[in-house]
py3Dmol code that shows the C-alpha trace and the ligand (Angstrom):
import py3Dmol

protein = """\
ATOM      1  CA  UNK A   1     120.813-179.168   7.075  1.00  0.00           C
ATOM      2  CA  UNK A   2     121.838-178.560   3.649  1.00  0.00           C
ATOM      3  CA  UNK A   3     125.464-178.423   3.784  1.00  0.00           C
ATOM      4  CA  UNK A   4     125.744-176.904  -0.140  1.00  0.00           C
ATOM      5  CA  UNK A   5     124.391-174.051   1.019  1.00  0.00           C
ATOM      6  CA  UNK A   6     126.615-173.621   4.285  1.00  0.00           C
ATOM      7  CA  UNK A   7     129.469-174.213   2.763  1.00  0.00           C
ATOM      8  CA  UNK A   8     128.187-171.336  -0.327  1.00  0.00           C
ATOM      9  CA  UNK A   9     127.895-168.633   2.588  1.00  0.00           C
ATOM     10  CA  UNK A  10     131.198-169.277   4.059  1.00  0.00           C
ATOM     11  CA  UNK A  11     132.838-169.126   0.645  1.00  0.00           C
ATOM     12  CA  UNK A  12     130.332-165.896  -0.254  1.00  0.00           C
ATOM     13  CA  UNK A  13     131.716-164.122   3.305  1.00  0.00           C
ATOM     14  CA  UNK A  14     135.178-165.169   2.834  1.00  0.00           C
ATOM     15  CA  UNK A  15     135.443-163.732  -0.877  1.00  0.00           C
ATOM     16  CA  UNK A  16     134.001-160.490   0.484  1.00  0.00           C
ATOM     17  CA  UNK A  17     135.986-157.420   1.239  1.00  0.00           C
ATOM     18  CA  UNK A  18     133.080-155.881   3.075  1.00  0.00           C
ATOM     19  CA  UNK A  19     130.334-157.966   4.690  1.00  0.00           C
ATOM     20  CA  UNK A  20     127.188-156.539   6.297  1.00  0.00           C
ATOM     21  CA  UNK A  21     125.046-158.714   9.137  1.00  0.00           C
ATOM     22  CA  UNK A  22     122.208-157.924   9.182  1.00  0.00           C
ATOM     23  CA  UNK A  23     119.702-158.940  12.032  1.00  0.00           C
ATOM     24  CA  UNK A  24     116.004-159.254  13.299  1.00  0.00           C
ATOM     25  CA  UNK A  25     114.044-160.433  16.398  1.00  0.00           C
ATOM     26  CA  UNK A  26     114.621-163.472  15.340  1.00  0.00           C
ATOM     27  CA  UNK A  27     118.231-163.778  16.527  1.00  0.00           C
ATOM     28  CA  UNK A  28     117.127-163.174  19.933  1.00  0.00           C
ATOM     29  CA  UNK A  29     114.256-165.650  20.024  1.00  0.00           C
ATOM     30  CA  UNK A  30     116.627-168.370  21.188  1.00  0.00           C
ATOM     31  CA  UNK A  31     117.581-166.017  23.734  1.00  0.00           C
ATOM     32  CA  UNK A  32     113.804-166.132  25.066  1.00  0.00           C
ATOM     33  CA  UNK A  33     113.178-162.840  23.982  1.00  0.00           C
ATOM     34  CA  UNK A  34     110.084-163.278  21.826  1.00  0.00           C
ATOM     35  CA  UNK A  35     110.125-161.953  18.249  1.00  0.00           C
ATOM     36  CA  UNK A  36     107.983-158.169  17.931  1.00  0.00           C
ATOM     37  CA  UNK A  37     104.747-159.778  16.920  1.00  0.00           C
ATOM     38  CA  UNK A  38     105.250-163.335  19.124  1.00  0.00           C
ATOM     39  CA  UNK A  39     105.679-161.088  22.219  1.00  0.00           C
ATOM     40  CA  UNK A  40     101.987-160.109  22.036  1.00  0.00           C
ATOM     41  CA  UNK A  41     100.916-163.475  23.863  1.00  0.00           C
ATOM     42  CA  UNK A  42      99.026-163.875  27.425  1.00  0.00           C
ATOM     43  CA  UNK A  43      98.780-160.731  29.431  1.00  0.00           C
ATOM     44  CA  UNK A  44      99.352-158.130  25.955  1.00  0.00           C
ATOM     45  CA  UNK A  45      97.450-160.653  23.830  1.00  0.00           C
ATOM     46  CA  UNK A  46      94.104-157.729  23.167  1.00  0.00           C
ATOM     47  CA  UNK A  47      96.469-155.471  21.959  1.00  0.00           C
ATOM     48  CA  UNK A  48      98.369-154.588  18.569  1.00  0.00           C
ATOM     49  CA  UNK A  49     101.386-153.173  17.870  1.00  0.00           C
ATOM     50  CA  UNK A  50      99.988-149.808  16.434  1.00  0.00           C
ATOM     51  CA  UNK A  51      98.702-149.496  20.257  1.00  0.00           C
ATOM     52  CA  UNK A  52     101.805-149.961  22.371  1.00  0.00           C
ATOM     53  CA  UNK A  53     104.691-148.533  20.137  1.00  0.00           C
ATOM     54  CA  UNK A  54     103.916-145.024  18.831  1.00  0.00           C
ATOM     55  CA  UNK A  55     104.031-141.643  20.093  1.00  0.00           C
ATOM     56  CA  UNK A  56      99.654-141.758  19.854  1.00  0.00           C
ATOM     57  CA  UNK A  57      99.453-144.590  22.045  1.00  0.00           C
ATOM     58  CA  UNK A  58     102.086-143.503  24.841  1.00  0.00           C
ATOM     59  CA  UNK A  59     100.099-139.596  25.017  1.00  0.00           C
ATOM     60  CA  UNK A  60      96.684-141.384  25.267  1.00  0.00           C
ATOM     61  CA  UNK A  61      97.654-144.000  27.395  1.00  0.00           C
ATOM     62  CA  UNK A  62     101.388-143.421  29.062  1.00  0.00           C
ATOM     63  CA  UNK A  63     100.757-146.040  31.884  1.00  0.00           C
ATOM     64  CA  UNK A  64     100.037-148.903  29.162  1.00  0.00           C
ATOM     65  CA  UNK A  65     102.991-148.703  27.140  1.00  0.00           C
ATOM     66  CA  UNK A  66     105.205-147.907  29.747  1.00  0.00           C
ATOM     67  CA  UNK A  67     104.192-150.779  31.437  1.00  0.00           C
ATOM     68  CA  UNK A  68     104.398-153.369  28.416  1.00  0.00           C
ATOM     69  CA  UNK A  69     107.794-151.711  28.282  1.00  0.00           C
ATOM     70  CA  UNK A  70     108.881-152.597  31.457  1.00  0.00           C
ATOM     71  CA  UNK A  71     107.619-156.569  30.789  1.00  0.00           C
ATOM     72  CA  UNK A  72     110.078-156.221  27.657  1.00  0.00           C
ATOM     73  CA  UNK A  73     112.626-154.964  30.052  1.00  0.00           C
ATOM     74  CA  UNK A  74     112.620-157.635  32.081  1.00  0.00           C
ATOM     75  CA  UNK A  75     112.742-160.574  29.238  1.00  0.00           C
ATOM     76  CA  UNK A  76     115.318-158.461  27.599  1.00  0.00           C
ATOM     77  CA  UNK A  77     117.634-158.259  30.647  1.00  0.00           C
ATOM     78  CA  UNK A  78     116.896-162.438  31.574  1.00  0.00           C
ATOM     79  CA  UNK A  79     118.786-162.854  28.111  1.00  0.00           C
ATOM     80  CA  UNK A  80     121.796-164.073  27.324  1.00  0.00           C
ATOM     81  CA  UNK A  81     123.561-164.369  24.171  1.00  0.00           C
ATOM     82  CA  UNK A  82     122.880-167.657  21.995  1.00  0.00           C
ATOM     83  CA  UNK A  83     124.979-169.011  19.332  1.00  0.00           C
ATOM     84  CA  UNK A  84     123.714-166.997  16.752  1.00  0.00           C
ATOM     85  CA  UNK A  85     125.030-164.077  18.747  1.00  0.00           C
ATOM     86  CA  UNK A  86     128.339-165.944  19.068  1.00  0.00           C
ATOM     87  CA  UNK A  87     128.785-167.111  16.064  1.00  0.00           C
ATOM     88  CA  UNK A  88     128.053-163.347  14.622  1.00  0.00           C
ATOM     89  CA  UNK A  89     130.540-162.105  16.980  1.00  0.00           C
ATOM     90  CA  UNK A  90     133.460-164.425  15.974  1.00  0.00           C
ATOM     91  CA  UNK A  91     132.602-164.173  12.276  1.00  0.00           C
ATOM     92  CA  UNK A  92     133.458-160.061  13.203  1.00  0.00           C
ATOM     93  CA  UNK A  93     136.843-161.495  14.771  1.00  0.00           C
ATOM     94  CA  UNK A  94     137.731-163.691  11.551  1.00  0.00           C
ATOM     95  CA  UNK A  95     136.925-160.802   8.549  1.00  0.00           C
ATOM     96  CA  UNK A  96     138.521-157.989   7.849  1.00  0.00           C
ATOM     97  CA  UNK A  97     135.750-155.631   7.585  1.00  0.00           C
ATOM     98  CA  UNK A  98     132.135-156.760   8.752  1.00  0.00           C
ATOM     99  CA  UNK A  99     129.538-154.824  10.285  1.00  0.00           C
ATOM    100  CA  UNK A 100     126.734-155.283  12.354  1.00  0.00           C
ATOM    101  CA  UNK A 101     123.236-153.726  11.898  1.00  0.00           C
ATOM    102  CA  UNK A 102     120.208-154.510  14.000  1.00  0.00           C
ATOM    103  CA  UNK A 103     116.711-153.667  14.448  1.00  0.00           C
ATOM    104  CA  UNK A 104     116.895-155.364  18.028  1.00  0.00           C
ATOM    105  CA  UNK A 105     116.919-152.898  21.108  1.00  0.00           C
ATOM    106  CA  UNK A 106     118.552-155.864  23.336  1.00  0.00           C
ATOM    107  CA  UNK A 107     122.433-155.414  23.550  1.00  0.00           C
ATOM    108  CA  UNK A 108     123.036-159.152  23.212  1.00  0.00           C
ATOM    109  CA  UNK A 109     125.335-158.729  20.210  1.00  0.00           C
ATOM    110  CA  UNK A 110     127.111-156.704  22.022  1.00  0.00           C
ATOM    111  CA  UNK A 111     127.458-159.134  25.413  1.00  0.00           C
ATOM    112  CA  UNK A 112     128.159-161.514  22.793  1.00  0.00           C
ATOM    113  CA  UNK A 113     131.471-159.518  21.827  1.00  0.00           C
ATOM    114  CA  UNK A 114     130.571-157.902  18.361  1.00  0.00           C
ATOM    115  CA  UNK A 115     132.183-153.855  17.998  1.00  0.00           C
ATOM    116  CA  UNK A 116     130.827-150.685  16.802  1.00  0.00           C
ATOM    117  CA  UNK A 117     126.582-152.964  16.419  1.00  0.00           C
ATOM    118  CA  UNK A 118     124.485-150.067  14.262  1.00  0.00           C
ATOM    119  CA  UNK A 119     120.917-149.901  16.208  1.00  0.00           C
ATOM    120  CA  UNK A 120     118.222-148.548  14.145  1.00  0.00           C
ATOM    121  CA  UNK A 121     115.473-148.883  16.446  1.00  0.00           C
ATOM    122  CA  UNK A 122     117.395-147.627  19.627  1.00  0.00           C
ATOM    123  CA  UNK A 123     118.318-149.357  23.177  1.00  0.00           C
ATOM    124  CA  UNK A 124     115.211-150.758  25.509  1.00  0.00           C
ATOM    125  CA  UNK A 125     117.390-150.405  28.687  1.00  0.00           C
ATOM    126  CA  UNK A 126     117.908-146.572  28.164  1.00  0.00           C
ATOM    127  CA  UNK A 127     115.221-144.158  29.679  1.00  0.00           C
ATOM    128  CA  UNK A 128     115.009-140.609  27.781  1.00  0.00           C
ATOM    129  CA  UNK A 129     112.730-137.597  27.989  1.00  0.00           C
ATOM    130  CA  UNK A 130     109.148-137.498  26.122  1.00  0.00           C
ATOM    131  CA  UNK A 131     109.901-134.096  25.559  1.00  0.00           C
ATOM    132  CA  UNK A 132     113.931-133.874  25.054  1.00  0.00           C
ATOM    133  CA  UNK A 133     113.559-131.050  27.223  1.00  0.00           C
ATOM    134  CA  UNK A 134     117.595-131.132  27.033  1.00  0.00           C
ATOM    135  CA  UNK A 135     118.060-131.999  23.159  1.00  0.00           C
ATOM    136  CA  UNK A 136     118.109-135.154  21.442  1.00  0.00           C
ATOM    137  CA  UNK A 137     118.338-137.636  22.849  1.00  0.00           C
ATOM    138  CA  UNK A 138     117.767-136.201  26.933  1.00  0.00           C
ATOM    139  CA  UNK A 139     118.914-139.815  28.074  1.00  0.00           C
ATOM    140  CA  UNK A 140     118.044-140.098  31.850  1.00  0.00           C
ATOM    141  CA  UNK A 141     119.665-142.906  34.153  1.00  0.00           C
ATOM    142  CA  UNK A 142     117.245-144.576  36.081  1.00  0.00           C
ATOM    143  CA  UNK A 143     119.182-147.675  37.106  1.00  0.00           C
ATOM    144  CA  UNK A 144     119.436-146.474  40.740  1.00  0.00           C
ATOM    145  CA  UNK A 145     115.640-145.106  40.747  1.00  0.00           C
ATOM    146  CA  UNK A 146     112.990-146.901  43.055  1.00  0.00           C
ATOM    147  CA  UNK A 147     110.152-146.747  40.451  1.00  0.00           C
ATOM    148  CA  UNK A 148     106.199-146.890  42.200  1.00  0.00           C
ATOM    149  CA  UNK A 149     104.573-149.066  39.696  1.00  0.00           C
ATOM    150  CA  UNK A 150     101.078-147.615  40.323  1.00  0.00           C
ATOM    151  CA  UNK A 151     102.706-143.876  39.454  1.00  0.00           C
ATOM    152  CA  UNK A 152     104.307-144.975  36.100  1.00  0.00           C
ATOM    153  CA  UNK A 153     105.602-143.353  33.748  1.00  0.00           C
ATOM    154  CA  UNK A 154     108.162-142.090  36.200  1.00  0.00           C
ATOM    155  CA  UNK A 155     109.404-137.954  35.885  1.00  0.00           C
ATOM    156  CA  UNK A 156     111.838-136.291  34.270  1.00  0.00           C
ATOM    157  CA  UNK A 157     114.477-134.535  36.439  1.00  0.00           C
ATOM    158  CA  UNK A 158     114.723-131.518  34.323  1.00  0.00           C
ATOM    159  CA  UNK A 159     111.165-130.841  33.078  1.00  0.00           C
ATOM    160  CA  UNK A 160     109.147-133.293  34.902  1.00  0.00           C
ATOM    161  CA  UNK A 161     107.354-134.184  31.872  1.00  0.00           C
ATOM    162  CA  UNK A 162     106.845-138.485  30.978  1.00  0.00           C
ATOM    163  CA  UNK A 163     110.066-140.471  30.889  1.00  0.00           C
ATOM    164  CA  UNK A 164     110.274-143.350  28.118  1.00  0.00           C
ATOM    165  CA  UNK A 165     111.902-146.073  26.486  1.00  0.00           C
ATOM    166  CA  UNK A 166     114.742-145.351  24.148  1.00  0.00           C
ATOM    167  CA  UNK A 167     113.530-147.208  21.353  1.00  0.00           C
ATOM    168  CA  UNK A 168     112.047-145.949  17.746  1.00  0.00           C
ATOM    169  CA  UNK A 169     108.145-146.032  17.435  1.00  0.00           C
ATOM    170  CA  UNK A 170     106.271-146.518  14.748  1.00  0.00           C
ATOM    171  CA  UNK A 171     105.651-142.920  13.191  1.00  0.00           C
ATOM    172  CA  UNK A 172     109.274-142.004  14.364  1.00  0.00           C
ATOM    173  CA  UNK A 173     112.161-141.338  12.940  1.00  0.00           C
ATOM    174  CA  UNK A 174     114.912-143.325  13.154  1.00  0.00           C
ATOM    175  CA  UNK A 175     118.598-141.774  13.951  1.00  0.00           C
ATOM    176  CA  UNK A 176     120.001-140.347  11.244  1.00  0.00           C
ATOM    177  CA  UNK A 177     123.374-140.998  11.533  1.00  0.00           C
ATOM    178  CA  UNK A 178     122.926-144.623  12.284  1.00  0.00           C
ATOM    179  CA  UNK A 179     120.197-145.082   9.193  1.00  0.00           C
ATOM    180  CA  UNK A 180     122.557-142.856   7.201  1.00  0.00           C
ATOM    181  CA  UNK A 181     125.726-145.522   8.223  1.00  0.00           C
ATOM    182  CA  UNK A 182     123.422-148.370   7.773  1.00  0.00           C
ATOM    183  CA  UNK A 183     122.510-147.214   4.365  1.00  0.00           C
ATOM    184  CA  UNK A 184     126.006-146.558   3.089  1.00  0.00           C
ATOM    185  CA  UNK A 185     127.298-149.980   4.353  1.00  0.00           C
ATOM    186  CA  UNK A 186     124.599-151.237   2.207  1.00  0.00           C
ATOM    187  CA  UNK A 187     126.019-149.793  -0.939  1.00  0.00           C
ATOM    188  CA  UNK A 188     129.872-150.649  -0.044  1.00  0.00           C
ATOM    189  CA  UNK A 189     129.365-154.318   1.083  1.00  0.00           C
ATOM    190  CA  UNK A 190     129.902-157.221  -1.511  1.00  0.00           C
ATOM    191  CA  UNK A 191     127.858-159.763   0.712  1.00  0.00           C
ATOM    192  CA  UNK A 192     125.161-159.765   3.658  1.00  0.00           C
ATOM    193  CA  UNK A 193     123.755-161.734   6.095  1.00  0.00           C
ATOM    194  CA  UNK A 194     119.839-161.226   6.538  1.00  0.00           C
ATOM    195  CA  UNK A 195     119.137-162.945   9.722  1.00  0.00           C
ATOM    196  CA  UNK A 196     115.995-163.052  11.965  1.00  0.00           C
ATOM    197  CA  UNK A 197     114.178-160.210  10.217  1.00  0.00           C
ATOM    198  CA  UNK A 198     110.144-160.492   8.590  1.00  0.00           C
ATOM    199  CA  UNK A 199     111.768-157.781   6.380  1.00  0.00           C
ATOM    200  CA  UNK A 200     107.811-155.366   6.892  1.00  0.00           C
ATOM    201  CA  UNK A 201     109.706-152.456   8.567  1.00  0.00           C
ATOM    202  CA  UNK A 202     110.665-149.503   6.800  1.00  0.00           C
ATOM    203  CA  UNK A 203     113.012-147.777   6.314  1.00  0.00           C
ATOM    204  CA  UNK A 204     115.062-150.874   7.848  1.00  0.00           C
ATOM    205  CA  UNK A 205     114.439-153.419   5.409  1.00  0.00           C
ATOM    206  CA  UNK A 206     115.801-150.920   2.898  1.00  0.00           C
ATOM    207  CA  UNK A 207     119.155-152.384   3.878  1.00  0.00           C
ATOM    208  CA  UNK A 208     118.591-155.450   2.306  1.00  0.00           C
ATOM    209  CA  UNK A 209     117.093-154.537  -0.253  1.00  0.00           C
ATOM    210  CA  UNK A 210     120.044-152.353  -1.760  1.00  0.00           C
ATOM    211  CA  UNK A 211     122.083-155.076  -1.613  1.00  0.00           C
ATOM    212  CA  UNK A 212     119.781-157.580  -3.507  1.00  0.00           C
ATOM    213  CA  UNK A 213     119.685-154.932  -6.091  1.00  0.00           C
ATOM    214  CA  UNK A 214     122.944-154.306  -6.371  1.00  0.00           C
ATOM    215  CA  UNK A 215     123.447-157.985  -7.242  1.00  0.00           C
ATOM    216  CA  UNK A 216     125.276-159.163  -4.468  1.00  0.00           C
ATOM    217  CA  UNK A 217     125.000-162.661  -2.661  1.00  0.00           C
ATOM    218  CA  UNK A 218     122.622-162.489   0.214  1.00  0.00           C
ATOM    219  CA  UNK A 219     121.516-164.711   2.600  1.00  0.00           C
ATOM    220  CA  UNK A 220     118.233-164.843   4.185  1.00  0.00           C
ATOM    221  CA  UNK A 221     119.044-166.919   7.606  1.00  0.00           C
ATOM    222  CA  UNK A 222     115.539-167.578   8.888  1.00  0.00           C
ATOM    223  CA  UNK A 223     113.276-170.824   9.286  1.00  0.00           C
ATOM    224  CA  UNK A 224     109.651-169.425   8.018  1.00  0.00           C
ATOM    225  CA  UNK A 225     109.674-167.472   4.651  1.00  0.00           C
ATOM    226  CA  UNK A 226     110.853-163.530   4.843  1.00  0.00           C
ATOM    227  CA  UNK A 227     110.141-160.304   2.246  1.00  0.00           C
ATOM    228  CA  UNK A 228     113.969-161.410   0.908  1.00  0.00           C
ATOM    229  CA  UNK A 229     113.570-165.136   0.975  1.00  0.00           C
ATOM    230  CA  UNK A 230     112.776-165.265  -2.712  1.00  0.00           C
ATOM    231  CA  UNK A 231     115.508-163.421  -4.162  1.00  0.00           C
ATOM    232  CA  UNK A 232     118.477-163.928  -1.637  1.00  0.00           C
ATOM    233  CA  UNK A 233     119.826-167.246  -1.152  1.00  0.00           C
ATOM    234  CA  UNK A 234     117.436-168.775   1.593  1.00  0.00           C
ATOM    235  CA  UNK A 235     118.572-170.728   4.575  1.00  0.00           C
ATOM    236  CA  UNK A 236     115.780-172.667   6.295  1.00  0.00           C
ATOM    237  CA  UNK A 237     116.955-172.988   9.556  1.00  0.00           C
ATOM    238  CA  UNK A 238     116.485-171.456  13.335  1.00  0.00           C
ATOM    239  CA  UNK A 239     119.889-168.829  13.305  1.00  0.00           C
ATOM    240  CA  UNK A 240     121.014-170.340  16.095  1.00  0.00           C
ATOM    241  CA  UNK A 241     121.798-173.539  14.033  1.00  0.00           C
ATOM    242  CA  UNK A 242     123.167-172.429  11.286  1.00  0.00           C
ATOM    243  CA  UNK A 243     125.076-169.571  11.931  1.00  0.00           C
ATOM    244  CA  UNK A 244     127.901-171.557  14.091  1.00  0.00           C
ATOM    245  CA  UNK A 245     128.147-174.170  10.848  1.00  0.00           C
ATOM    246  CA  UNK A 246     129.015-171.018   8.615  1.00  0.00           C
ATOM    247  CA  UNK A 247     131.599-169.982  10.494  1.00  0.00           C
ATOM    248  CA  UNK A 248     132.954-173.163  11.100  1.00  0.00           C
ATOM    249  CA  UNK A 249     133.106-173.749   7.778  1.00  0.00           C
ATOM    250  CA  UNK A 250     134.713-170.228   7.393  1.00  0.00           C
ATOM    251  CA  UNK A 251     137.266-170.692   9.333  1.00  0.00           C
ATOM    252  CA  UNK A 252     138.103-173.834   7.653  1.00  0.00           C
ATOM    253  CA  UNK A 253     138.548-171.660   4.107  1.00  0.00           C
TER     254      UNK A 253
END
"""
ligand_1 = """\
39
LIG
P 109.555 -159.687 13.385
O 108.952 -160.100 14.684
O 108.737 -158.970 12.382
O 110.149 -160.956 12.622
C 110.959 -161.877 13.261
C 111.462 -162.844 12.221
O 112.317 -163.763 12.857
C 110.370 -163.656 11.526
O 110.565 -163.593 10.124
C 110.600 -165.078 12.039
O 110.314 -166.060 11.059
C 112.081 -165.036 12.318
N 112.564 -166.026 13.298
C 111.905 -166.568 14.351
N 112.693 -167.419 15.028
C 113.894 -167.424 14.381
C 115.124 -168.101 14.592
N 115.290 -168.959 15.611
N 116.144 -167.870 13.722
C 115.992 -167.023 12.684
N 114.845 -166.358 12.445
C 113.806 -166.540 13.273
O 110.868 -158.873 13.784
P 111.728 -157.840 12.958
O 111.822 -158.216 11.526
O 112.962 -157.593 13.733
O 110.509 -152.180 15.250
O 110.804 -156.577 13.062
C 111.294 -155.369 12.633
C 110.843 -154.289 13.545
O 109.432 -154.385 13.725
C 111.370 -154.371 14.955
O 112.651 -153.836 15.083
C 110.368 -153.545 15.682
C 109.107 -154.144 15.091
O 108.032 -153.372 15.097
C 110.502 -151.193 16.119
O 110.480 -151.370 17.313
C 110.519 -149.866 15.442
"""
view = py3Dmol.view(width=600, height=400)
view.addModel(protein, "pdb")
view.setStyle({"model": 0}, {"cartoon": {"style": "trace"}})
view.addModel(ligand_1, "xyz")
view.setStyle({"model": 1}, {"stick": {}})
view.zoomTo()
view.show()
């Protein structure tokens, strides 16, 4: 590992008054939860993502996506933070004023101890309404439900209309106020973090994009090249390995 370029982010963070981290499925691969595209293997392998995550593809074929869902669900509740997660989470502790922004629906920043984690693309273990027959979001709990897997999607209780994931599909928007908070941290912060993230969704990958124009140091944390490995300062390495050596080398400043 190139220790230059550690020791660079540390300094980068610790000159910051405002830091943004910014993160990807790729912090959660070493959690087992496999990146967007990766998780397409085996059973889901025939299928692309334009057929499981919109709006189109849960009307024509509820059952499917629900179901591909629910295999998500299940890898996503196996997981437990790794030391990316930690090491994000202590680097929150240490600075004055760092946020967290993520496109992952898994709450493993958030087991990991980070505060106040802006999600963009919503929470895989919450259930809401198709419809919003009760305004948006109409979360529903189904924690204590006993779900018939042949007779899925499961009901609404208030209009008995499809039940779904509370995550943002592709042709959705995305919540305002967090997009809106997202953007303006972009603007205010004098560093980011760009970890785990291809950097092909939009609006999301506007966030690091403001920063790189506004001339900031960035930091693309990610072992294969990303849309912002070019023009940020790239670190090669799985997040999981790196990210603990920044902060070490943070809190050594
Ligand atoms: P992607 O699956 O597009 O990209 C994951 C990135 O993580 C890739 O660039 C990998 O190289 C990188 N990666 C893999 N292992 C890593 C590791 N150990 N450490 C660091 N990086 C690693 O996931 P996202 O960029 O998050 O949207 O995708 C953005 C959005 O597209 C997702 O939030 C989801 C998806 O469609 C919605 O659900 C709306």
């Amino acid at each position: 590992m190139n220790e230059q370029l550690v020791a660079q982010a540390a300094r980068a963070l610790k000159e910051a008054r405002a830091v943004v981290v910014f993160t990807g499925a790729g912090v959660s691969a070493e959690s087992g939860v496999p990146t967007f595209r990766d998780a397409l293997t085996g059973l889901w392998a025939r299928y692309r993502p334009e057929e499981l995550a919109t709006p189109q593809a849960f009307r024509a074929n509820p059952k499917l996506v629900w179901d591909w869902y629910e295999f998500r669900r299940e890898l996503v509740r196996a997981a437990r933070p790794n030391p990316a997660h930690l090491a994000i989470a202590e680097l929150q502790r240490l600075h004055p004023d760092l946020l967290v922004v993520t496109q992952n629906v898994d709450d493993l920043h958030e087991q990991a101890g980070s505060r106040d984690v802006l999600h963009l693309h919503g929470n895989i273990a919450q259930t809401k309404c198709f419809n919003n027959c009760q305004g948006t979001p109409t979360l529903v709990d189904i924690s204590g439900w006993t779900i018939d897997p042949d007779h899925t999607p499961p009901a609404c209780p208030h209009c008995g209309g499809w039940l779904r994931p509370n995550v943002v599909w592709f042709n959705e928007a995305l919540p305002f106020d967090v997009l809106e908070a997202a953007l303006e941290a972009s603007q205010r912060c004098a560093a980011m973090l760009v970890i785990g993230t291809s950097g092909v969704v939009y609006p999301a990958a506007r966030i690091p994009l403001n920063a790189l124009a506004r001339g900031i140091p960035v930091f693309d944390v990610n072992p294969y090249q990303s849309q912002f490995s070019q023009d940020a300062v790239w670190l090669p390495y799985p997040a999981g390995e790196v990210m603990p050596r920044i902060v070490e080398a943070y809190a050594r400043l």
